[in-house]
C-alpha positions as CSV (number, residue, x, y, z in Angstrom):
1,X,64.4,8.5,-11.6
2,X,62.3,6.3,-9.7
3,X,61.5,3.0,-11.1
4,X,58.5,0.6,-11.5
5,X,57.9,-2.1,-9.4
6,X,59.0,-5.6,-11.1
7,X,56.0,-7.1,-10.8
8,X,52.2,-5.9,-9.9
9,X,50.7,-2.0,-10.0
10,X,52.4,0.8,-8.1
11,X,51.1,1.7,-4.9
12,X,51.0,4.4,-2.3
13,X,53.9,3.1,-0.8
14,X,56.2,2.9,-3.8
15,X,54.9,6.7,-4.3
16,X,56.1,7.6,-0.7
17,X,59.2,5.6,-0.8
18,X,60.1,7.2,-4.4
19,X,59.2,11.0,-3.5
20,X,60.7,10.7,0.6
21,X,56.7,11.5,2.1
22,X,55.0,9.4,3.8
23,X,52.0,7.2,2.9
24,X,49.7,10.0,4.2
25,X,51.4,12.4,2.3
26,X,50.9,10.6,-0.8
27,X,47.1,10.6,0.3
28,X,46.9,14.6,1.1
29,X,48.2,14.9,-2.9
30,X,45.3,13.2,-4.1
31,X,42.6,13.6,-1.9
32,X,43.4,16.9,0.6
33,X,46.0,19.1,-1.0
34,X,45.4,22.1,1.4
35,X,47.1,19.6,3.6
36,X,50.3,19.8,1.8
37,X,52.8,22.3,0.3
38,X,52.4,22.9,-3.1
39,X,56.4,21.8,-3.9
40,X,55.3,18.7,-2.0
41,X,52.5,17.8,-4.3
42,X,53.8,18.9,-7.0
43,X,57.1,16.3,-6.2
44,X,54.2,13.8,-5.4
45,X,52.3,13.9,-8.7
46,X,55.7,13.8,-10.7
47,X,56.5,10.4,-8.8
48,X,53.1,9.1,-9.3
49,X,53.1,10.0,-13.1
50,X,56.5,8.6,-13.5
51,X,55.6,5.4,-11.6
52,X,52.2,5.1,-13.3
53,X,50.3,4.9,-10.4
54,X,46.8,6.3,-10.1
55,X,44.6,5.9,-6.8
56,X,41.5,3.7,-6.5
57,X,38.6,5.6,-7.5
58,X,36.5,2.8,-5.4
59,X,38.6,3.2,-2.6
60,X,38.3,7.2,-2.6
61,X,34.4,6.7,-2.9
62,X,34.3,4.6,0.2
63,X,36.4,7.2,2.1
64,X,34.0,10.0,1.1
65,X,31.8,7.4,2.1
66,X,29.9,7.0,-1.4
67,X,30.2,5.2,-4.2
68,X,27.6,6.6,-6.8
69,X,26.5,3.5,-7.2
70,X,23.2,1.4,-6.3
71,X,22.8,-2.4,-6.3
72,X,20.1,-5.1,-7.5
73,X,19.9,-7.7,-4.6
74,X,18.9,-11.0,-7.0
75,X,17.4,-13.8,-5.2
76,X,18.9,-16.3,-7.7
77,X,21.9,-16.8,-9.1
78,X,22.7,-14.4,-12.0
79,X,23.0,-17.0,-14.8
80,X,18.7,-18.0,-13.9
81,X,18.0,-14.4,-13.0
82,X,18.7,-13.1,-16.6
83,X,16.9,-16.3,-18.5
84,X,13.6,-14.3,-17.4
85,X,12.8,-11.3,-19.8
86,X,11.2,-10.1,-17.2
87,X,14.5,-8.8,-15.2
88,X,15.8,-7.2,-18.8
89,X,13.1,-4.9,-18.8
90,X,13.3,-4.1,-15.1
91,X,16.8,-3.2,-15.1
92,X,15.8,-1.0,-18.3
93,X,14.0,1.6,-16.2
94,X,16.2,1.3,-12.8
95,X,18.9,1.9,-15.4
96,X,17.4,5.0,-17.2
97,X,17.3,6.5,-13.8
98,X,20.7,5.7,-12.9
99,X,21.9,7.6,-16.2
100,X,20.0,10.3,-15.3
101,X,21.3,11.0,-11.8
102,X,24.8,9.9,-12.3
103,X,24.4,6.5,-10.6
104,X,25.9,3.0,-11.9
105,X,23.8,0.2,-11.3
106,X,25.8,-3.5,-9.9
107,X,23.8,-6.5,-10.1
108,X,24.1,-8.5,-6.8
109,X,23.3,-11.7,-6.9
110,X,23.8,-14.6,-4.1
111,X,27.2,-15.6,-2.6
112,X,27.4,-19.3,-2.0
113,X,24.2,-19.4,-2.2
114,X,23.2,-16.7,-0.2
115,X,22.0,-13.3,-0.4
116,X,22.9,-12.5,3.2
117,X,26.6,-13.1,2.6
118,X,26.8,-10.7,-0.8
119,X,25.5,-7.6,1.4
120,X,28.9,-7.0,2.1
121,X,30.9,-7.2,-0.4
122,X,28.7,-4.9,-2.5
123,X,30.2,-1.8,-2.9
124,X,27.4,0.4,-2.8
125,X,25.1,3.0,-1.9
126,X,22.2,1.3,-1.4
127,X,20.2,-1.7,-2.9
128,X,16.4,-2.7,-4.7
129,X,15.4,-5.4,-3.3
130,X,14.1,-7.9,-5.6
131,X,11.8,-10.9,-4.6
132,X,12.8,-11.2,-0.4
133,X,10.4,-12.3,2.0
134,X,10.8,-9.6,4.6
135,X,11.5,-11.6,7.6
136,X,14.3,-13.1,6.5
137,X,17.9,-12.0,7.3
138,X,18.8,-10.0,4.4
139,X,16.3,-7.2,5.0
140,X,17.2,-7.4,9.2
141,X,20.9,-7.5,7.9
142,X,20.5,-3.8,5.9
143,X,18.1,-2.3,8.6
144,X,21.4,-3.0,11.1
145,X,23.9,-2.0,8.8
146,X,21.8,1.2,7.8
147,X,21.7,1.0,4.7
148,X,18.9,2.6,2.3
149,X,17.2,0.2,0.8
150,X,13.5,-0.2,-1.5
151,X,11.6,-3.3,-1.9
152,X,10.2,-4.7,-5.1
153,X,8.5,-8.0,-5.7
154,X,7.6,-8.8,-1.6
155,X,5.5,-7.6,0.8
156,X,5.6,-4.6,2.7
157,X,8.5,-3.3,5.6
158,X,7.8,-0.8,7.5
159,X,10.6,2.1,7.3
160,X,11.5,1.1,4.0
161,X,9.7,2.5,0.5
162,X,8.4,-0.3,-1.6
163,X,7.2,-0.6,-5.2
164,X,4.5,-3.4,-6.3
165,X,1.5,-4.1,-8.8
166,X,-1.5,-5.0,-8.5
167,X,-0.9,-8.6,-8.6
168,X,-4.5,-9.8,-6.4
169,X,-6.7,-7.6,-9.0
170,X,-4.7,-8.8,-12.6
171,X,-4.9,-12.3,-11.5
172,X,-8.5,-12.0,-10.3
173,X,-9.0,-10.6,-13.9
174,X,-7.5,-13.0,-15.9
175,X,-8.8,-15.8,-14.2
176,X,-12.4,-14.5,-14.1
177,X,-11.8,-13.8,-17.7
178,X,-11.1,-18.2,-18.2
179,X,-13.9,-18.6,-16.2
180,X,-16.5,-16.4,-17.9
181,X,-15.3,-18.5,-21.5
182,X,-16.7,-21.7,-19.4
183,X,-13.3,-23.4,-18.1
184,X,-13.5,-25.3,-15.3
185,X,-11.2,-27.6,-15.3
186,X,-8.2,-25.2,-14.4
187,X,-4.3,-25.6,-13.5
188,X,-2.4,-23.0,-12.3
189,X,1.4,-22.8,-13.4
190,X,3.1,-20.8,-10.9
191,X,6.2,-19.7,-9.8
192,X,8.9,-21.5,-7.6
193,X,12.1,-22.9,-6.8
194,X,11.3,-26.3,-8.5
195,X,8.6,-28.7,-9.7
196,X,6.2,-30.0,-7.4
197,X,3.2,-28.9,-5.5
198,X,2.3,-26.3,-4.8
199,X,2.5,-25.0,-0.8
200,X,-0.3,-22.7,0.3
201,X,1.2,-19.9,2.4
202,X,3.4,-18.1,-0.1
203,X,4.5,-14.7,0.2
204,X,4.8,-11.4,-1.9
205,X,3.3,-11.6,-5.0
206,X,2.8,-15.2,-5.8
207,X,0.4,-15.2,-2.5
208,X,-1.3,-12.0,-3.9
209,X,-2.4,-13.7,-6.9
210,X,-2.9,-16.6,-6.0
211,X,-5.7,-15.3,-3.8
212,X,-6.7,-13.6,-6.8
213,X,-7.5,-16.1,-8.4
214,X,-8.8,-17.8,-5.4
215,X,-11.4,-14.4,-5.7
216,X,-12.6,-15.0,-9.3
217,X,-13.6,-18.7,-8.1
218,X,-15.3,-18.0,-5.5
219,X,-17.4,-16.5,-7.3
220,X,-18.6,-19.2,-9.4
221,X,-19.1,-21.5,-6.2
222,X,-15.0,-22.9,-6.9
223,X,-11.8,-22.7,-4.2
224,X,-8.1,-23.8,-5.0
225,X,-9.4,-27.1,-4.1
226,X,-10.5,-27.2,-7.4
227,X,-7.9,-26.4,-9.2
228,X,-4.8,-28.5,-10.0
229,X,-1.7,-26.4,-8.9
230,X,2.0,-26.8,-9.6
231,X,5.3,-24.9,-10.0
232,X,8.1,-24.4,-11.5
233,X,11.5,-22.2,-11.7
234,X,10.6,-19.3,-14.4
235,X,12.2,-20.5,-17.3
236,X,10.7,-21.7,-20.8
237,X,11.6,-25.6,-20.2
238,X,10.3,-25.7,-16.9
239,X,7.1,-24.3,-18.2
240,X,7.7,-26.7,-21.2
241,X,8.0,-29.8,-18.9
242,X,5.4,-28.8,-15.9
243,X,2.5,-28.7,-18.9
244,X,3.3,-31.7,-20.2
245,X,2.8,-33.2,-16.8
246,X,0.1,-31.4,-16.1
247,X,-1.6,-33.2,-19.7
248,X,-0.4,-36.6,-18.4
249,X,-3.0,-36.6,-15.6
250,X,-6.4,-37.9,-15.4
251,X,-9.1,-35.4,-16.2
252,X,-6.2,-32.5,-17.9
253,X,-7.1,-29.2,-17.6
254,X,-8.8,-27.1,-20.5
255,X,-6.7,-24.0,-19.8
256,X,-3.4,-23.5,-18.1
257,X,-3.3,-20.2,-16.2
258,X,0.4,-19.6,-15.8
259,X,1.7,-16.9,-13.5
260,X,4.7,-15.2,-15.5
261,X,4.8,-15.2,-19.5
262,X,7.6,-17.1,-19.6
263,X,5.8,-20.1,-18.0
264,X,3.1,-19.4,-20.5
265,X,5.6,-20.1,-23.4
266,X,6.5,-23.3,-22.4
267,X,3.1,-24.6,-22.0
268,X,2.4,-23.5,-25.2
269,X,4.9,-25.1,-27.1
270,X,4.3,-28.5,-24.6
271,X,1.0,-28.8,-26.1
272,X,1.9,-28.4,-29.5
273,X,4.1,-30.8,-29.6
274,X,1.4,-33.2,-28.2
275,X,-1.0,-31.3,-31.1
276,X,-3.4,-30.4,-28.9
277,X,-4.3,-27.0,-30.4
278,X,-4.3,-23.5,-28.4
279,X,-6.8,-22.4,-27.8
280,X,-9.6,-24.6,-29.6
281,X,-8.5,-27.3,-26.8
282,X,-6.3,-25.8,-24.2
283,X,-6.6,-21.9,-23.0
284,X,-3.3,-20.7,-22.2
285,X,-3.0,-17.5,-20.2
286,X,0.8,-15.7,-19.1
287,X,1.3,-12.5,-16.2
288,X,3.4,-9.4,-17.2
289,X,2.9,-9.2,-20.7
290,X,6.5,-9.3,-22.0
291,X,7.2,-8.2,-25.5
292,X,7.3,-11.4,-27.2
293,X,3.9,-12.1,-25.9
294,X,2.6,-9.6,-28.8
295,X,4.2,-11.6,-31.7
296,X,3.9,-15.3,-30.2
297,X,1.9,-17.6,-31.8
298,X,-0.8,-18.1,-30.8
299,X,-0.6,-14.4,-29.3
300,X,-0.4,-14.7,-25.6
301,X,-3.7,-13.7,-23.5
302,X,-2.1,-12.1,-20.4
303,X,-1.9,-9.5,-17.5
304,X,0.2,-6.4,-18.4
305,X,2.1,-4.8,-15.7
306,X,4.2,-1.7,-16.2
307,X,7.8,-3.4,-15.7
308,X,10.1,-0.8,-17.0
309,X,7.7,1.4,-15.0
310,X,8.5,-0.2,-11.9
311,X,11.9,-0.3,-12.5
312,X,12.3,3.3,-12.8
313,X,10.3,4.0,-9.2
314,X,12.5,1.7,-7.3
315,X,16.2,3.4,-8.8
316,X,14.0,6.8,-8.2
317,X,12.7,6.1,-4.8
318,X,15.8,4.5,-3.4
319,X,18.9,7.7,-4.7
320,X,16.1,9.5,-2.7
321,X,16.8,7.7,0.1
322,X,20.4,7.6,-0.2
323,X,20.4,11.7,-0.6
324,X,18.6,12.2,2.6
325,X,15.2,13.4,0.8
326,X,11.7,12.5,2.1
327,X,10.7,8.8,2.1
328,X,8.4,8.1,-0.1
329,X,5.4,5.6,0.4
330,X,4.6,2.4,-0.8
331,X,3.5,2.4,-4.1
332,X,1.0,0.0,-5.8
333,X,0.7,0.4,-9.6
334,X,-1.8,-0.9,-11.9
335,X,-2.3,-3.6,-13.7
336,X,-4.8,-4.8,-17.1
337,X,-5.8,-7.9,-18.7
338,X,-4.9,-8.2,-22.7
339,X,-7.0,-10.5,-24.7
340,X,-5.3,-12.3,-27.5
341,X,-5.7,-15.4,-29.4
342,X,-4.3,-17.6,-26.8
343,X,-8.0,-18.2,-24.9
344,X,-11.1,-19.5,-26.3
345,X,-14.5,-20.6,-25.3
346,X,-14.1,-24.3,-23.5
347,X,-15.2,-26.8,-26.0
């Protein structure tokens, strides 16, 4: 009787040395049994059942060239990416789809710090692209490698479908809406990699809203010039901790127009534990409209975008890619502003 190998799992090669066949023999069993005489495989499965050993279903998919399987390309590491709500309910509808057609769904986030080296090492059939300016390597790295791939939360690549909101119009919205209730003396929390300045010439959809917002003050004679700007990683202490600085300042803003709900959260709890009251005092405003939003106190003021929504387009658009079927467009869904108890007339 053949026996186990001492140490580790069996492989093809204790197979072929247990059952006399060669490696390629051992492979025709599994994978191509026309290949083979039925005694043979039949010798061949006993082995492999005696031994325990059992091919790799990954390394059969990447034969067959597939793997049933699309990734998430994260721009942060996996640990921040999943402190923002936001990503939960994304992966919710690019999950739904996935059930659907038979696809699992790998979360790829960077490797040493960089997206570009984690292309490879996915094991997959394609990837959503999540937050990539389009001129950096990763998207040049997939066009050469050919694989099919859908961008979410950037701008626009030719060749490649893409899936975004209407990030200019809810931002021009929400800030027209602070405007209209007679705030003037506005900040803008917005998104980055860490606290400090903001840089004019962002990309994707923080420069879509920020000229937005730059829309709605135009229109009462205002520019960004105006307007005290600063950013922060999206996470509820950074929020927490760019508001507070933000209230340290001379002349402090009477609302606080953050760019992601999360932010929004932060701010609101900063100035409440310097009791300055929301929204009697300080307007507070988020962008997307996350679930809590609904139940926080005071309930958030905010621009609803259709997260799980867009989710499900990406995971649709991009297995239709993989399977050969027409391309489909860029896509641009809708956004709207929800008024809650979180703004208020500027004293």
């Amino acid at each position: 009787m053949p026996s186990r190998r001492a140490s580790g799992k069996p492989t093809s090669s204790d197979v072929a040395a247990a059952a006399g066949v060669s490696r390629s023999a051992v492979s025709f069993a599994f994978n191509n049994p026309q290949r083979i005489s039925l005694a043979t495989r039949e010798r061949i499965l006993g082995v492999a059942e005696q031994l325990g050993y059992t091919p790799s279903t990954l390394g059969r998919m990447l034969q067959a060239g597939t793997t049933n399987s699309i990734g998430v390309l994260l721009p942060q590491r996996l640990a921040r990416v999943l402190e923002n709500p936001y990503y939960s309910r994304f992966l919710m509808g690019a999950g739904q789809v996935c059930d659907e057609q038979g696809y699992t769904l790998l979360l790829t986030p960077p490797l040493q710090d960089s997206v570009l080296k984690a292309i490879p090492y996915a094991a997959v059939d394609g990837f959503i692209v999540c937050g990539l300016e389009v001129d950096r390597g990763e998207v040049a790295e997939l066009d050469r490698r050919g694989i099919p791939f859908v961008l979410i939360d950037s701008d626009r690549h030719e060749g490649a479908p893409s899936v975004e909101v209407d990030d200019r119009g809810g931002a021009r919205e929400v800030a027209r809406h602070l405007l209209d209730l007679g705030h003037r003396r506005l900040a803008v929390l917005s998104i980055g990699p860490e606290h400090q300045a903001l840089e004019r010439g962002s990309y994707g959809p923080l420069a879509r809203r920020l000229t937005g917002i730059e829309d709605a003050l135009a229109e009462v004679g205002m520019s960004l010039s105006d307007v005290r700007l600063a950013k922060a990683p999206v996470t509820r202490g950074d929020g927490y901790r760019a508001a507070r600085e933000l209230m340290a300042g001379d002349d402090p803003p009477t609302a606080i127009l953050a760019l992601s709900d999360v932010l929004a959260y932060g701010a609101v709890e900063a100035l409440q534990e310097l009791s300055i009251d929301v929204p009697r005092e300080v307007s507070v405003t988020g962008f997307d409209d996350l679930s809590e939003s609904a139940w926080f106190r005071p309930r958030l003021t905010t621009v609803r975008q259709p997260i799980v929504t867009k989710g499900r387009i990406a995971a649709d658009f991009l297995i239709s890619a993989i399977r050969g079927e027409d391309q489909h467009p860029h896509q641009t869904l809708g956004t709207s502003l929800v008024l809650r108890e979180s703004t208020a007339k500027a004293a």
